[in-house]
N, C-alpha and C positions, 0 to 999 in steps of 0.2 A: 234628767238635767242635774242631777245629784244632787240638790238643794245649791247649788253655784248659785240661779238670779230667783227671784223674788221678792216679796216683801218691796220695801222702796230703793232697790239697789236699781230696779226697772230692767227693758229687755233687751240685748243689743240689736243695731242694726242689721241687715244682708252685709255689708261691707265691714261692718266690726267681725262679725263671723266667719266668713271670710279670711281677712287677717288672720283672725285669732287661730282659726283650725288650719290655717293653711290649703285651702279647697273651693274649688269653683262658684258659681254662683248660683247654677246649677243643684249643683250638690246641697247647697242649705238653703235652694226653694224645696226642695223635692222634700229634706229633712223639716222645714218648716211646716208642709202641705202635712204631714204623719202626725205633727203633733198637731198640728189645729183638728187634723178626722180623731184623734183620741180626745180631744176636747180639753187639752192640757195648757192649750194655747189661744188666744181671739187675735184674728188679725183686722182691725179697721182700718180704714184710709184715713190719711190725719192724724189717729191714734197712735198708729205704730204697733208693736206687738206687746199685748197683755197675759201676764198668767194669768189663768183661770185659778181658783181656790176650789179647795177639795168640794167645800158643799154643792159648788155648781157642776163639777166633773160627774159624782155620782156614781163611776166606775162606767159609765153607758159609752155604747163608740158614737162617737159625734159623725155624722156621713152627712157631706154634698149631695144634694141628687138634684139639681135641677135644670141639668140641660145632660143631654146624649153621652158629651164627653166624660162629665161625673160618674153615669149609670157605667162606667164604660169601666172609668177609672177603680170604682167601686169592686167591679167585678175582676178585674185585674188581681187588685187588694185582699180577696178571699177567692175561697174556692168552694164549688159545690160538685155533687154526681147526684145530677139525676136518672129518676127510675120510670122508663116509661110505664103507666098506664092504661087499665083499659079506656078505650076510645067511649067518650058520656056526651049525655047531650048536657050543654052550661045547665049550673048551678041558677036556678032561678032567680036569687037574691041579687048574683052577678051582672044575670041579662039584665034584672031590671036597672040596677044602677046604669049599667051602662045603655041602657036604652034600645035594646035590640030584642027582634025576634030569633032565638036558638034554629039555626037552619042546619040538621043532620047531626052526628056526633061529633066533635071536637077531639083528639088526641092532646090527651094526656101526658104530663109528666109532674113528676113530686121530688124536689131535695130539701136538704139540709145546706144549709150554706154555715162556714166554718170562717176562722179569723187563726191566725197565727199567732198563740200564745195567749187565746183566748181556752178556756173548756169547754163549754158550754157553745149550743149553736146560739149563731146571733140572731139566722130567720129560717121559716120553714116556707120554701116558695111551689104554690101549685102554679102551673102552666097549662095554659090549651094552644092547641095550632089548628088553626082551619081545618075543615074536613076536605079541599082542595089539595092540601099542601102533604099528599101521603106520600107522593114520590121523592119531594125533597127531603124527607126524614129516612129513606133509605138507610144513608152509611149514618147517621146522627152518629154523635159521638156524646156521651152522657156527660163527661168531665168536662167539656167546653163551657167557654166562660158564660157565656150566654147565647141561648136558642136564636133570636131574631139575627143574631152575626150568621151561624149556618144558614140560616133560614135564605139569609141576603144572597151568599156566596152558590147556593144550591138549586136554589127555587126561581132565579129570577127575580128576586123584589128588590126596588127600591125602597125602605124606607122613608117616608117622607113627614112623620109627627111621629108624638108621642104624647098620649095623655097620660097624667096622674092624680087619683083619687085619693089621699090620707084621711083614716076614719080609726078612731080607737074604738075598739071592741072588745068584747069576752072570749076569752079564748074555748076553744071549745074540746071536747078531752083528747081528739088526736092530736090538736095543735098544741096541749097542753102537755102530754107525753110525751112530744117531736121535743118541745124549749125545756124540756123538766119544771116545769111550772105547774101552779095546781089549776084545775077547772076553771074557769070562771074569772083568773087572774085577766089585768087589763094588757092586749097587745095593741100594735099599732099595723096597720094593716094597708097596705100600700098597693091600689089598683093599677094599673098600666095596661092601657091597649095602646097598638104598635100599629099605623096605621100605614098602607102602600102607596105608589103612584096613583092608582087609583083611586083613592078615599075610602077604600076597603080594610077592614080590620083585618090582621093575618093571622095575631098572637096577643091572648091576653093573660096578664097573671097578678097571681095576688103573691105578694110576701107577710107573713106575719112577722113583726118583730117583737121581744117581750119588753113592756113599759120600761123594765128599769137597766135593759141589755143595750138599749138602743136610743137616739138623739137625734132627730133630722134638722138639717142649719139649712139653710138657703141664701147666697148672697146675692142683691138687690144691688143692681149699678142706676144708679137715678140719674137720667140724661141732662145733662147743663143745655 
């Protein structure tokens, strides 16, 4: 923003912007959406749009996540490769959060997820797939934005929920070697199970992100 609005000069409207760049409406939502996820911006209803000041920024990405099309958008917005691993049966700590008995081994995978113009990873994401779903991981492709999209197109699934767990925790020293952060530092740690037409879980995974790399917003539309 070059130092242009701040302070009590206040922020222009979508139609002042507009005007002024000469450019769609379009075009400075989308450029609107970038700096609210870096956390440079608040957009309220009412309010209109707010700079945020440096001590609230904190250099952390500010990310949506709380419907389909976010996790979606999210994953658009960065990029990861993962690596399959060996097929395990769930992490105990996992099953019991999520309330399930571990039935056979689950397939594995582990990335890094990256930001553009970021260094540093933002999260280290493990994934399981069903022990079911060995056929549709055939051709997997490691770089796709996200597994449960293949999963869809491959396997036959509908998806039809999505749970999410946020818990801060210790990181623990692979997850702390993956973020270059020390042992024990605090991450935030984001559960999701992906669940089918059937009420069956297909895919579950944890993202670690590091306390001071990452930000979770959620906006709340309150029904009149």
């Amino acid at each position: 923003m070059l130092g242009e609005f701040g302070g009590d000069n206040g922020f222009p409207t979508e139609a002042e912007l507009c005007k002024k760049y000469d450019v769609s409406r379009f075009t400075i939502r989308e450029a609107l959406r970038t700096l609210s996820n870096e956390g440079l911006i608040s957009r309220r209803r009412g309010s209109g749009t707010i700079i945020q000041p440096a001590s609230a920024r904190a250099g952390a990405l500010h990310q949506p996540l709380s419907n389909v099309g976010e996790i979606l958008q999210y994953a658009r917005d960065t990029s990861i490769l993962f690596e399959a691993k060996a097929a395990e049966i769930l992490p105990t700590d996992i099953a019991e959060q999520i309330g399930i008995i571990p039935d056979g081994k689950w397939h594995m995978f582990r990335g890094l997820r990256l930001k553009e113009g970021r260094r540093r990873p933002i999260a280290v994401t493990l994934a399981w797939v069903h022990p079911d779903l060995e056929s549709a991981l055939a051709d997997f492709d490691p770089q796709s934005a996200t597994i449960f999209g293949q999963l869809q197109m491959r396997g036959g699934i509908k998806i039809t929920q999505i749970t999410q767990a946020i818990q801060a925790i210790s990181a623990t020293e692979e997850i702390a070697s993956d973020l270059g952060i020390e042992k024990g530092d605090p991450v935030l740690r984001i559960l999701r199970c992906y669940y089918d037409q059937n009420e069956g879980i297909f895919e579950i995974s944890a993202s670690f992100h590091p306390g001071e790399r990452f930000a979770y917003s959620m906006h709340i539309d309150v029904g009149k």
